[in-house]
KEGUDO-604989 format. One record per atom (N, C-alpha, C, CB): x, y, z; atom name; residue number from 1. Coordinates in Angstrom, 2 decimals. Glycine has a CB too. Example, Ala and Ser with C-alpha at 12.3 -4.5 7.8 and 13.67 -1.06 7.14 Angstrom:
2
13.19 -5.69 7.80 N 1;
12.30 -4.50 7.80 CA 1;
13.20 -3.30 7.80 C 1;
11.31 -4.47 9.05 CB 1;
12.85 -2.25 7.08 N 2;
13.67 -1.06 7.14 CA 2;
12.90 0.03 7.87 C 2;
14.08 -0.60 5.72 CB 2;
This chain:
177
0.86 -1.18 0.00 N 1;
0.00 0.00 0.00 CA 1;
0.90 1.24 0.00 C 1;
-0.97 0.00 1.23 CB 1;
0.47 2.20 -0.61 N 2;
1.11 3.99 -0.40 CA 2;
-0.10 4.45 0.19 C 2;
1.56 5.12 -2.03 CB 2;
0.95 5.85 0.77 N 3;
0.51 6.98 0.81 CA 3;
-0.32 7.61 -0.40 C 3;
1.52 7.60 1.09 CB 3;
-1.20 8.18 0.50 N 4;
-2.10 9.01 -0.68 CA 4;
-1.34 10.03 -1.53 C 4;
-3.32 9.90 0.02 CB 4;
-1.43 10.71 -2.81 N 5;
0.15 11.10 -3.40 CA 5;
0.09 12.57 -2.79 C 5;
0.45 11.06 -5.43 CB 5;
-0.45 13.33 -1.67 N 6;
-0.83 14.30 -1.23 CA 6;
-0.13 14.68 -0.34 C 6;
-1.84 14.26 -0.99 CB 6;
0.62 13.26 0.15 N 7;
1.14 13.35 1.45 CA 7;
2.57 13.09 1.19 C 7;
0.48 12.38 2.48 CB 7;
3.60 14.05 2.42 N 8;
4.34 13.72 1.99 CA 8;
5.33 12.63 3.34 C 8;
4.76 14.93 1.29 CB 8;
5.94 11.54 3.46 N 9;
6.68 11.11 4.36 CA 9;
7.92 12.02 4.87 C 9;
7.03 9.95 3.90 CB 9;
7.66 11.35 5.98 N 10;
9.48 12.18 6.64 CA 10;
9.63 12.00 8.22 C 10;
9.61 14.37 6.43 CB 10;
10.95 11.97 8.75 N 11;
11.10 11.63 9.48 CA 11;
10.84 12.89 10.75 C 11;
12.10 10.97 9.16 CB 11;
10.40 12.95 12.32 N 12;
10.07 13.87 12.68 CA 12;
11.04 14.31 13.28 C 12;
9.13 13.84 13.18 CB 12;
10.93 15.96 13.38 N 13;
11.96 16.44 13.99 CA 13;
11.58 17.46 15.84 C 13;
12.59 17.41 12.62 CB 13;
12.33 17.81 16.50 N 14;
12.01 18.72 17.59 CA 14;
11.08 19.36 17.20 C 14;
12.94 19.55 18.04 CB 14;
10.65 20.12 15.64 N 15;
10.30 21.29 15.77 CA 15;
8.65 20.98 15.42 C 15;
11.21 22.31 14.85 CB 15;
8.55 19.33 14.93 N 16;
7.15 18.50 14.73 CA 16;
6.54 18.43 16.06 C 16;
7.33 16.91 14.14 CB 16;
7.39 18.10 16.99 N 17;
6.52 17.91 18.30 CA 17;
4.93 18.25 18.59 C 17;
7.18 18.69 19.24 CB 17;
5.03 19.54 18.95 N 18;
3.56 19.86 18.76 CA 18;
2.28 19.34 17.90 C 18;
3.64 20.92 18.42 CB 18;
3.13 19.44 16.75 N 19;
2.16 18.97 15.10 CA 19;
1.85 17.46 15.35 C 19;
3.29 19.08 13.26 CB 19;
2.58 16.77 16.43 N 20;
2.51 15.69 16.55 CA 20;
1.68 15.01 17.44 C 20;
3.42 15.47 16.63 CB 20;
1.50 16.38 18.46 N 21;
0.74 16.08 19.74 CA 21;
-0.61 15.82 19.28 C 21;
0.77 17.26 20.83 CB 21;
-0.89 17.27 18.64 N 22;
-1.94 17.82 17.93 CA 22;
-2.80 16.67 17.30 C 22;
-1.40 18.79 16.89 CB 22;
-2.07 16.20 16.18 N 23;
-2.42 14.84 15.86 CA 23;
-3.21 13.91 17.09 C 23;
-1.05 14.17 15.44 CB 23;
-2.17 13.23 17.60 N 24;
-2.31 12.42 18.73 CA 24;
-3.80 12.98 19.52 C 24;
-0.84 12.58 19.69 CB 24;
-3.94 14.54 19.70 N 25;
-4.64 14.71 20.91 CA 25;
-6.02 14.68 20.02 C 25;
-4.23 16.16 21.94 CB 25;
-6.37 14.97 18.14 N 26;
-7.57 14.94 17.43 CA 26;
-7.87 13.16 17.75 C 26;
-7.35 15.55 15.62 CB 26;
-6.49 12.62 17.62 N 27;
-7.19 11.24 17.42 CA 27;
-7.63 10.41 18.54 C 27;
-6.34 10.40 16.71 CB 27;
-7.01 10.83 19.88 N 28;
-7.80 10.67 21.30 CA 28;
-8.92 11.33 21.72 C 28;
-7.06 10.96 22.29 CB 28;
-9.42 12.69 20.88 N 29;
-10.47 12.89 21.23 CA 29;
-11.54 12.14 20.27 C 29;
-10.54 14.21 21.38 CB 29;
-11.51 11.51 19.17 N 30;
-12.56 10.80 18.18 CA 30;
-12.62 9.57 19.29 C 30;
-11.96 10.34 16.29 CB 30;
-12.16 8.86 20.20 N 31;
-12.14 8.11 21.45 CA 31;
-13.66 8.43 22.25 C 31;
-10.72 8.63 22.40 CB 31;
-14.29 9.64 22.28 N 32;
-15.29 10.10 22.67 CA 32;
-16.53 9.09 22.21 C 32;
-15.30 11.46 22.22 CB 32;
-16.50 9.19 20.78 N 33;
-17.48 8.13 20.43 CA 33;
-17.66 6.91 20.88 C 33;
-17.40 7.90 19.40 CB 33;
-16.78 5.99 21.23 N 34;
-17.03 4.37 21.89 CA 34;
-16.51 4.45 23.08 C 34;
-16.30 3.03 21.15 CB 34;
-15.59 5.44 23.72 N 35;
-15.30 5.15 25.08 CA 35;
-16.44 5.33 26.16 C 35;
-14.18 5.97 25.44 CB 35;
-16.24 5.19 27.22 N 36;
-17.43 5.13 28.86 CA 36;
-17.75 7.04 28.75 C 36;
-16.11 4.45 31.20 CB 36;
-18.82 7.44 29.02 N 37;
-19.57 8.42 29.12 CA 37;
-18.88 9.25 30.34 C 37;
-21.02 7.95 29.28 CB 37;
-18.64 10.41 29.90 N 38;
-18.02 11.48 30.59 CA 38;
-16.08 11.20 30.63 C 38;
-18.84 11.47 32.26 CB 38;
-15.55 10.45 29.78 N 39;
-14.24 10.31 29.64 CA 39;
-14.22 11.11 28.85 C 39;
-13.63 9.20 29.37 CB 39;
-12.47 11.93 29.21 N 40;
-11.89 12.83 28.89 CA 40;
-10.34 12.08 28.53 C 40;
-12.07 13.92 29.97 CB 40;
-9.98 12.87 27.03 N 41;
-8.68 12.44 26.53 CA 41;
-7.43 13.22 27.18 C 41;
-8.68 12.63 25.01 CB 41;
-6.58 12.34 27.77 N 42;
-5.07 13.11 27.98 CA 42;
-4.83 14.65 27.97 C 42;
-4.15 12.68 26.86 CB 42;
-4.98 15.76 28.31 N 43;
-4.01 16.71 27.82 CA 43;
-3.24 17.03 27.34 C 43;
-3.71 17.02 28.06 CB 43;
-3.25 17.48 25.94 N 44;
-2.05 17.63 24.84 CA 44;
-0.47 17.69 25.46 C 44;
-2.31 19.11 23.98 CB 44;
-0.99 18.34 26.74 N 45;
0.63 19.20 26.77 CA 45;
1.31 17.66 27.47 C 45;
0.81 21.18 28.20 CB 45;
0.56 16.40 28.21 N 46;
0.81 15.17 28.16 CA 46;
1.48 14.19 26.94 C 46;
-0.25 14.85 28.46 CB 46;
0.69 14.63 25.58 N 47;
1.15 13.96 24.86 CA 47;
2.51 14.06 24.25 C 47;
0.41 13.92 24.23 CB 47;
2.60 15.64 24.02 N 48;
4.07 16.78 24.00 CA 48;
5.00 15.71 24.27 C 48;
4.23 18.24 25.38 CB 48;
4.74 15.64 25.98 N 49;
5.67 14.95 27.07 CA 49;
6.34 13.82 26.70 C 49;
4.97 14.55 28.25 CB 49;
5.12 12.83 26.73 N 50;
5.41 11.18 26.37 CA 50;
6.28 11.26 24.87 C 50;
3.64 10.12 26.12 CB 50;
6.15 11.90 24.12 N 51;
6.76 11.62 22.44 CA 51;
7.61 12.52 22.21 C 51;
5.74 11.72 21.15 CB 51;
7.84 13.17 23.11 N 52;
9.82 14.37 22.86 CA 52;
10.31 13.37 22.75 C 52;
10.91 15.53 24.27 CB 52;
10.66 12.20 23.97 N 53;
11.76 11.12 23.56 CA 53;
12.01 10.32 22.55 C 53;
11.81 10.35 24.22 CB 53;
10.82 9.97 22.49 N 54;
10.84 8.97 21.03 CA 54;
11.25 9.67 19.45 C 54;
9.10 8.36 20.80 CB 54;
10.65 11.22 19.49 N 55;
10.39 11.86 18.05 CA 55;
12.38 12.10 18.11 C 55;
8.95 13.74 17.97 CB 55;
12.75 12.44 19.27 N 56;
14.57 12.86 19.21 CA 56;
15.44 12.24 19.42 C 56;
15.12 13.68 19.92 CB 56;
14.84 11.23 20.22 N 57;
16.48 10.40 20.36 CA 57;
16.74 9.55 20.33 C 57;
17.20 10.34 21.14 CB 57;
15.92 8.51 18.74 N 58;
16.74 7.88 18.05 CA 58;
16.53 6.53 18.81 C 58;
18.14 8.53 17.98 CB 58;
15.47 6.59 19.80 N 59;
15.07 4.86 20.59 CA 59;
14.21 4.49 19.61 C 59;
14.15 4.70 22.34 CB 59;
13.58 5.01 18.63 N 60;
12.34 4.63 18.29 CA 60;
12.27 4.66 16.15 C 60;
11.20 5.91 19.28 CB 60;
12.74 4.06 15.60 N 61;
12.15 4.28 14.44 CA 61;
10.63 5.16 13.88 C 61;
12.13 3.11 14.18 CB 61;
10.41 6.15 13.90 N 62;
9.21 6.93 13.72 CA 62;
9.34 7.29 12.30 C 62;
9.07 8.18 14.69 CB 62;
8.02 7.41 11.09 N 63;
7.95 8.25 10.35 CA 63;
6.48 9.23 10.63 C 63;
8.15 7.55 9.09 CB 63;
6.04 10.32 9.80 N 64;
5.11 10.46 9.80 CA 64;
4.15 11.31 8.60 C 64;
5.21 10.72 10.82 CB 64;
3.23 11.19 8.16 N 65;
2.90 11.15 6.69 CA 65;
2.10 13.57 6.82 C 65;
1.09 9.12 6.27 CB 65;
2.82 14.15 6.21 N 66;
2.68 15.57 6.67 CA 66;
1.25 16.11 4.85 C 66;
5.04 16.63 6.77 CB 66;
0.53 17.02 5.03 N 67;
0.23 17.90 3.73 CA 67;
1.09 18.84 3.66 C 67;
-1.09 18.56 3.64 CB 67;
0.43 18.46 2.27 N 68;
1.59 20.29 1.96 CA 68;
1.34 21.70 2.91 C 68;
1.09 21.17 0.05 CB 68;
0.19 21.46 3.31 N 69;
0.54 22.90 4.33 CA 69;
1.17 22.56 5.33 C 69;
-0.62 23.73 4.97 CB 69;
1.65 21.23 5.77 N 70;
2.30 21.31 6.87 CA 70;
2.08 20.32 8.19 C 70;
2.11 22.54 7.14 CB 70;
0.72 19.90 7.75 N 71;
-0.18 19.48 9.03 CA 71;
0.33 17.96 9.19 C 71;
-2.07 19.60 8.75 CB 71;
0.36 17.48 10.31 N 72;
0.77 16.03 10.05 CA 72;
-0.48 14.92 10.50 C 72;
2.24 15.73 10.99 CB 72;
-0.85 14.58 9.69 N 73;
-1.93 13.47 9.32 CA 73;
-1.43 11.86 9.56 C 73;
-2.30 13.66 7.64 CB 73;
-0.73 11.63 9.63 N 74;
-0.12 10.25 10.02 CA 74;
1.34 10.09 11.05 C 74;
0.21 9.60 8.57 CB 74;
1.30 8.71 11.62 N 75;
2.58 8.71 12.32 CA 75;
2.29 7.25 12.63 C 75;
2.87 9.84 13.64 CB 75;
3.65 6.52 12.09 N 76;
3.97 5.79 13.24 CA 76;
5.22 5.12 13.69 C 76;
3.20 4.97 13.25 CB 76;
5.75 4.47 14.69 N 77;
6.52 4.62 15.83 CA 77;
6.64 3.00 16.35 C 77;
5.78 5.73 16.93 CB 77;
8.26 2.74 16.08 N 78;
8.41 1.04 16.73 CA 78;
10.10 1.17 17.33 C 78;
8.23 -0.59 15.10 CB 78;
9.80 0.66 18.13 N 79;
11.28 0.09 18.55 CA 79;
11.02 -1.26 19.53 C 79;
12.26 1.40 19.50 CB 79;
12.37 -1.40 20.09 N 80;
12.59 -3.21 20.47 CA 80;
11.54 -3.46 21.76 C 80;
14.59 -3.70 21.12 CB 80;
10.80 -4.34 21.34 N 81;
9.88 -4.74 22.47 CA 81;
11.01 -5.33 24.19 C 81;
8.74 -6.31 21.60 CB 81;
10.24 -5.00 24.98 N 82;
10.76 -5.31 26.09 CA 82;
9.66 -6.33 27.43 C 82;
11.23 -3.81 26.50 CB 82;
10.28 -6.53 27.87 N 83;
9.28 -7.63 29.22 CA 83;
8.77 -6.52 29.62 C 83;
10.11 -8.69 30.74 CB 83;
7.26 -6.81 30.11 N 84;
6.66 -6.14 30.83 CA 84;
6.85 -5.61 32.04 C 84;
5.96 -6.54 30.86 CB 84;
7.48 -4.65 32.66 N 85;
7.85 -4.45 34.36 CA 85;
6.96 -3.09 34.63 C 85;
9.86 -4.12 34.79 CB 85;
5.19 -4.20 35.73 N 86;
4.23 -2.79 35.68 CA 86;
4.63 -1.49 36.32 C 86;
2.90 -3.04 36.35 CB 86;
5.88 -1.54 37.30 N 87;
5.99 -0.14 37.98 CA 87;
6.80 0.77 37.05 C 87;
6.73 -0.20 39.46 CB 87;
7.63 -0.04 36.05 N 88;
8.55 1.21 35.37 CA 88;
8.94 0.28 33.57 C 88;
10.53 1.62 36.74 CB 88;
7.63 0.24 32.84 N 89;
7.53 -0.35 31.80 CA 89;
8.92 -0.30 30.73 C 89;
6.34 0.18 31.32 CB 89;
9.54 0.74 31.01 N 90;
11.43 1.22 30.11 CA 90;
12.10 0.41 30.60 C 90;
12.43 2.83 30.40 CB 90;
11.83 -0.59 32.14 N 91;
12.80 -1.07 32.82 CA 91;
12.90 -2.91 31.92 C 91;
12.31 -0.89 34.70 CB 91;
12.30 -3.40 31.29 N 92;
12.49 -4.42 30.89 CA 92;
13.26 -5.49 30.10 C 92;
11.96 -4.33 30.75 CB 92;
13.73 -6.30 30.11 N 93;
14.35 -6.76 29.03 CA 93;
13.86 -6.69 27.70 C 93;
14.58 -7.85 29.24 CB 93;
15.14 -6.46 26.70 N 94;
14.76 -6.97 25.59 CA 94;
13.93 -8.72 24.85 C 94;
15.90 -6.68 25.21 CB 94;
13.05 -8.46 24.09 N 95;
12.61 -9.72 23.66 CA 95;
12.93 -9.63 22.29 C 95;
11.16 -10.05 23.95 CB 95;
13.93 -11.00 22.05 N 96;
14.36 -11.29 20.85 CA 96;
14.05 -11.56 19.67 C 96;
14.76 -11.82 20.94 CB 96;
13.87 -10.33 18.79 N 97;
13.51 -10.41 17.64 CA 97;
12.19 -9.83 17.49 C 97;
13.61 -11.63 17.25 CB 97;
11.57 -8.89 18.67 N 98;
10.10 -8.54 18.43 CA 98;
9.77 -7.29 18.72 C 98;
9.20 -9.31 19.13 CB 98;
9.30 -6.70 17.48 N 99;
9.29 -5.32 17.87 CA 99;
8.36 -4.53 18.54 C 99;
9.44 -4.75 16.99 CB 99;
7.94 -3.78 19.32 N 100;
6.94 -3.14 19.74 CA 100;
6.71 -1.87 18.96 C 100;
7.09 -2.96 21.07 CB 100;
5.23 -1.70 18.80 N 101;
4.64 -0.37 17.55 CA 101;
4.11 0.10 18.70 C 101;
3.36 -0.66 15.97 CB 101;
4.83 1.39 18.95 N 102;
4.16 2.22 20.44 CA 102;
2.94 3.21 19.02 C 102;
5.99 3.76 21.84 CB 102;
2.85 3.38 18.34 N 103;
2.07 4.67 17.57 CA 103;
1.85 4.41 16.27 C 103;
2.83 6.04 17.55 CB 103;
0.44 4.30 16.06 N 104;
-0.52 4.24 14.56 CA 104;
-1.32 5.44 14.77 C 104;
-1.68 2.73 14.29 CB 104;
-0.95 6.33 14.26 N 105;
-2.24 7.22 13.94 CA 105;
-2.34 7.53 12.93 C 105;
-2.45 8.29 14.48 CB 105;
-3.59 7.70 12.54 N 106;
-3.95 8.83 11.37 CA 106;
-5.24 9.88 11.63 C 106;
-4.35 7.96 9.93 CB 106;
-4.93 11.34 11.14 N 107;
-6.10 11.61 11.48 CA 107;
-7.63 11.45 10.95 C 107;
-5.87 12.51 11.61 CB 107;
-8.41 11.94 12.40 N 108;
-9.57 11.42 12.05 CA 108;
-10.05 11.70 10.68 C 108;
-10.46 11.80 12.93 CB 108;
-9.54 13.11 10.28 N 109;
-10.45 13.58 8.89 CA 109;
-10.02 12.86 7.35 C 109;
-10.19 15.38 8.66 CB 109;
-8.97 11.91 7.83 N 110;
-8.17 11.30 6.75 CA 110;
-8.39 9.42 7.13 C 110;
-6.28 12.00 6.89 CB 110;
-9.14 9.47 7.72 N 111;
-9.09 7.80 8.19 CA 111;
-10.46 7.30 6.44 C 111;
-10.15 7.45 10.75 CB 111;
-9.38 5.99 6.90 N 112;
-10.22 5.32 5.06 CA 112;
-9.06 6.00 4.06 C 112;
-12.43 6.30 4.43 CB 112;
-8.31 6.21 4.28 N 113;
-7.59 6.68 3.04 CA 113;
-6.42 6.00 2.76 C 113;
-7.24 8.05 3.09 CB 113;
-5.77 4.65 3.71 N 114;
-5.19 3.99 3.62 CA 114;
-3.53 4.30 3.88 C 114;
-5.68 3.63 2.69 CB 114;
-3.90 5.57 4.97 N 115;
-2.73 6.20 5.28 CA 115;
-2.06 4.98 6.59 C 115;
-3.13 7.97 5.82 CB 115;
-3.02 4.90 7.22 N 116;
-1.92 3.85 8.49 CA 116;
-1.97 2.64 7.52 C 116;
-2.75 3.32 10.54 CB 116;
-2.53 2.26 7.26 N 117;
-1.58 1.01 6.35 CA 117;
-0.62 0.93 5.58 C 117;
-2.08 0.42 5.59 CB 117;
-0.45 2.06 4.92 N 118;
0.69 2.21 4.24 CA 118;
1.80 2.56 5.46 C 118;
0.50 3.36 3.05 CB 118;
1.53 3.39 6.39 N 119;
2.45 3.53 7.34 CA 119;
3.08 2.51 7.82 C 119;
2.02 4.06 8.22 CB 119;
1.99 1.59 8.30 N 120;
2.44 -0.11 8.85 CA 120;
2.96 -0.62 7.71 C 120;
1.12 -1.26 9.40 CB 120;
2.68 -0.59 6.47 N 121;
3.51 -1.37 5.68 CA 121;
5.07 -0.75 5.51 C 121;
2.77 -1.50 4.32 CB 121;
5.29 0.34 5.41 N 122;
6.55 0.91 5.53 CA 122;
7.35 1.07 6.88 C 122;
6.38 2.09 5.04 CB 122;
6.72 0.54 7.98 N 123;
7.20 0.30 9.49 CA 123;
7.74 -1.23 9.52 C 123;
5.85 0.51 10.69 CB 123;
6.87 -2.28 9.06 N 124;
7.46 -3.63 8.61 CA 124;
8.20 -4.27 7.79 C 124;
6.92 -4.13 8.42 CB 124;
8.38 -2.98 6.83 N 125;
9.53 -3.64 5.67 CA 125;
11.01 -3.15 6.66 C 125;
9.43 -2.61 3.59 CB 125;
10.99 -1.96 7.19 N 126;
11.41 -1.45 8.11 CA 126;
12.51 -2.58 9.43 C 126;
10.06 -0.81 8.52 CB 126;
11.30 -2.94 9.89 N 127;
10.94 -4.13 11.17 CA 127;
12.08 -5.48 10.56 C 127;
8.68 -4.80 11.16 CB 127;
11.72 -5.73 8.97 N 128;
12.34 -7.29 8.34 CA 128;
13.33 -6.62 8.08 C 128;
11.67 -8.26 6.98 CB 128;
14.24 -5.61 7.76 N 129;
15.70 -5.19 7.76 CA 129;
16.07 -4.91 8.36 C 129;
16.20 -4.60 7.29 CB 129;
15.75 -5.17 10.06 N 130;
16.77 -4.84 11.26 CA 130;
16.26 -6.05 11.63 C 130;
16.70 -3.41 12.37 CB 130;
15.93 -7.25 11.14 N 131;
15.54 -8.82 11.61 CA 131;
14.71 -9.04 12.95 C 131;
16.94 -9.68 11.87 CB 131;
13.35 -8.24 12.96 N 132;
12.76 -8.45 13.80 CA 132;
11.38 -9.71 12.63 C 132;
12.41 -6.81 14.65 CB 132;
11.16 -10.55 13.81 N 133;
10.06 -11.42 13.37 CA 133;
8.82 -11.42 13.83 C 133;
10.33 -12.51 13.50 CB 133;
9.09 -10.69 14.87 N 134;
7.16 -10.59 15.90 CA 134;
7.48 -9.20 15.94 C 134;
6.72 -11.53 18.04 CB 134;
6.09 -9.07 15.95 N 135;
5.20 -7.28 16.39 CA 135;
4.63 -7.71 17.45 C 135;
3.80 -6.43 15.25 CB 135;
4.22 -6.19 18.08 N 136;
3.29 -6.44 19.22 CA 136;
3.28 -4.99 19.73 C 136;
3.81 -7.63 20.37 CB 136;
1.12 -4.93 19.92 N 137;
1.43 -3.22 19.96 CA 137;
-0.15 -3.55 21.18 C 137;
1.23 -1.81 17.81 CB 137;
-0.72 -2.30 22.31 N 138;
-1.02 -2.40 22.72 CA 138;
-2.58 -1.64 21.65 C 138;
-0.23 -2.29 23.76 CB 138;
-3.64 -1.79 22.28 N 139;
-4.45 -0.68 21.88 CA 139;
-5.89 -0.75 22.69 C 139;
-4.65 -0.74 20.25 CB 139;
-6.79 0.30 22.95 N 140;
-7.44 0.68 23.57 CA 140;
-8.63 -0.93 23.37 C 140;
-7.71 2.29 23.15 CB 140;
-9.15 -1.02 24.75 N 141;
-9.95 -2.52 24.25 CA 141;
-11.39 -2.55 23.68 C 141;
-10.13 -3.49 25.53 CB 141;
-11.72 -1.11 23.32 N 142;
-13.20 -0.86 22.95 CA 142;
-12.85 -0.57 21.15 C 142;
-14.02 0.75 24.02 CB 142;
-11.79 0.01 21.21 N 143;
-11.24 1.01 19.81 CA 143;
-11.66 0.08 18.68 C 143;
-9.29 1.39 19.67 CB 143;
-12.52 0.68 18.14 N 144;
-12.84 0.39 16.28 CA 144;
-11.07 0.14 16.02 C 144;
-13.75 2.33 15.00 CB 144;
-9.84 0.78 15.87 N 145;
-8.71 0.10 15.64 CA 145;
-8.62 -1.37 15.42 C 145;
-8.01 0.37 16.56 CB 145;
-8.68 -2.07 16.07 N 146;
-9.09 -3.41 16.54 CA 146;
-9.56 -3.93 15.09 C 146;
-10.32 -3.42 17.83 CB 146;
-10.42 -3.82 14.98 N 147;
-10.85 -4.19 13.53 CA 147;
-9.95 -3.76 12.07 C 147;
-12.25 -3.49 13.41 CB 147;
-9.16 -3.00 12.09 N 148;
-7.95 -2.38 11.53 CA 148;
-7.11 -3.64 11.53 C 148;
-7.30 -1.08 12.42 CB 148;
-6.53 -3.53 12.67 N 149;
-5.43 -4.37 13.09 CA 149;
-5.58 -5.81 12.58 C 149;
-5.31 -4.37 14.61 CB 149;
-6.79 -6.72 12.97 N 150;
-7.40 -8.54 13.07 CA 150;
-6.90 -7.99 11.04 C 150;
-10.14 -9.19 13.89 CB 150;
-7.84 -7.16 10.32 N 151;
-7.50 -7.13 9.13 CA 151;
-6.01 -7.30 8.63 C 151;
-7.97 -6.08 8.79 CB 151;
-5.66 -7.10 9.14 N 152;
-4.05 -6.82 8.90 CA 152;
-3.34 -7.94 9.29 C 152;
-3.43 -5.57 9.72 CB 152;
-3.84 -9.12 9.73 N 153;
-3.10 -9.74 10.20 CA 153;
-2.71 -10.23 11.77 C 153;
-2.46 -9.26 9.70 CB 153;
-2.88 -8.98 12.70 N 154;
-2.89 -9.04 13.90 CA 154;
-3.87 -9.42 15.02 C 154;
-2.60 -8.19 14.00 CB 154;
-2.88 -10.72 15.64 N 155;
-4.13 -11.08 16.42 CA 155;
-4.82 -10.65 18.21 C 155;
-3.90 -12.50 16.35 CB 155;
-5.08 -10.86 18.75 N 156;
-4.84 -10.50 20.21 CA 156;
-4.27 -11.59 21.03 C 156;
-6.11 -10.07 20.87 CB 156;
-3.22 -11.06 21.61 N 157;
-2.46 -12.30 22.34 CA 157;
-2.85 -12.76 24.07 C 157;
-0.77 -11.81 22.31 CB 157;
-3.85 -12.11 24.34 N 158;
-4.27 -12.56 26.05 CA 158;
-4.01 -10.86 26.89 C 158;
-2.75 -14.20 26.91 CB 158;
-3.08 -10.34 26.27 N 159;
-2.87 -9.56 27.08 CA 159;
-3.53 -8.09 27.55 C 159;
-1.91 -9.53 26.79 CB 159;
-3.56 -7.85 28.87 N 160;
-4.67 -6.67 29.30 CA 160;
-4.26 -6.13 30.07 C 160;
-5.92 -6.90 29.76 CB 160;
-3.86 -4.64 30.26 N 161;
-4.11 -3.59 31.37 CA 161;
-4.86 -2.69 30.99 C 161;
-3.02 -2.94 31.89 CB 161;
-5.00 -1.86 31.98 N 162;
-4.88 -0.56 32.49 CA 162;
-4.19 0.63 32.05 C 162;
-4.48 -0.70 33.46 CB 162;
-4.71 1.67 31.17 N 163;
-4.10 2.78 31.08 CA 163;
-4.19 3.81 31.60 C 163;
-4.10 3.04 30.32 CB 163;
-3.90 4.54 32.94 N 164;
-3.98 5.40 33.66 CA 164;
-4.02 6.52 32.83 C 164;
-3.12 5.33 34.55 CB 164;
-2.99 6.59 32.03 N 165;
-3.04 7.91 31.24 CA 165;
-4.18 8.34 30.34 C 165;
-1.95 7.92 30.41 CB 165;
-4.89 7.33 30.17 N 166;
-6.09 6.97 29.01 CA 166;
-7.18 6.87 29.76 C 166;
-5.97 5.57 28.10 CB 166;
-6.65 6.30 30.88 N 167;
-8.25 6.09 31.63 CA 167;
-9.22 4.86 30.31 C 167;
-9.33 8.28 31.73 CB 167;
-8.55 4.10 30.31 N 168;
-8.65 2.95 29.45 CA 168;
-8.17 1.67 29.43 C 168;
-8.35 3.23 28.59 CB 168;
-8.88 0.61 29.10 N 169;
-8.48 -0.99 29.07 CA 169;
-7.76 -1.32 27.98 C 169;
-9.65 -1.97 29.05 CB 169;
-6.53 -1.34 27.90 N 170;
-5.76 -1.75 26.98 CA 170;
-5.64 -3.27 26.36 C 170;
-4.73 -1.38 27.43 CB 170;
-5.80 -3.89 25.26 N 171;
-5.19 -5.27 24.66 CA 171;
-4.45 -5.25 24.34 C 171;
-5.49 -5.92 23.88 CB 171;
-3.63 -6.27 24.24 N 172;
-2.07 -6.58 23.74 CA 172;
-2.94 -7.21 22.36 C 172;
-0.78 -7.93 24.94 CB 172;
-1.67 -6.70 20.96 N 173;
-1.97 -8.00 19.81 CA 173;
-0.17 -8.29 19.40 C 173;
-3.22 -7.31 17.96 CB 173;
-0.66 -9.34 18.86 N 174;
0.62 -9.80 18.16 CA 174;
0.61 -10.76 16.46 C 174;
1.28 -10.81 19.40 CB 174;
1.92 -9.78 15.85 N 175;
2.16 -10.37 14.49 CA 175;
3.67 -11.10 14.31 C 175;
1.99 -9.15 13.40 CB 175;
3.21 -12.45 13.40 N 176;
4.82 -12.82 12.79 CA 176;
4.78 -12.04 11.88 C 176;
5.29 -14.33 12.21 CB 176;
5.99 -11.70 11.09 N 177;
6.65 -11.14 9.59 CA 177;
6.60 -12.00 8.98 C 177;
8.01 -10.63 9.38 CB 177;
């Protein structure tokens, strides 16, 4: 799959941050529709927070799909999966050969356009030239996503928390390459 020819790829920089949040915070608020009644999405200046590290320093393979004016409409975001450790989730071992996709978005006004799939497809060709063989990404347990994902290949592997930050029930899924 591509990008729609509108869009252009690239890798993000410090000065995307915001454009990135922004993103992130349209596509946590479309969350309104299927999440529990009277939930409220993250605070942008939260999301800022969580993705300075990843967008700068190089832990995280990220691209993200921008328009010509600028706006960024897609993103997504993998590096080396690790063991689960619930008090300090960075603290874990590496798991061999499997990557974790911390970020699929696209925005809401662009969803159906085959922008995160092409993203995921250019994150996995990605994934098979640094010899990873399993994926594995978390996602909200109500989220229409879900149906995205089973399409694609991805299944749900058992796994479930708690997202404090989300105020949400998270699933684990998992893919071979």
């Amino acid at each position: 799959m591509t990008l729609p020819p509108d869009l252009d790829l690239r890798i993000p920089t410090p000065a995307d941050e915001p454009a990135v949040a922004a993103l992130i915070a349209a596509c946590d608020d479309s969350y309104r529709a299927w999440a529990p009644p009277g939930w409220e999405h993250p605070p942008v200046g939260s999301e800022l927070d969580r993705w300075r590290g990843r967008i700068t320093d190089g832990s995280c393979w990220t691209r993200m799909a921008v328009e010509p004016g600028g706006r960024v409409v897609g993103l997504v975001c993998f590096g080396q999966a690790l063991t689960w450790v619930p008090e300090d989730p960075a603290a874990g071992e590496p798991i061999a050969h499997r990557a974790h996709v911390s970020a699929v978005f696209t925005h809401p006004e662009r969803w159906r356009e085959g922008i995160a799939a092409a993203l995921l497809d250019l994150a996995q060709d990605q994934m098979r030239t640094e010899g990873y063989r399993e994926l594995q990404l978390w996602t909200p347990r109500d989220a229409p996503a879900r149906h995205f994902y089973e399409a694609g290949g991805w299944r749900p592997d058992g796994r479930e928390q708690w997202s404090a930050e989300l105020g949400l029930a998270l699933v684990g899924y998992f893919k071979r390459l």
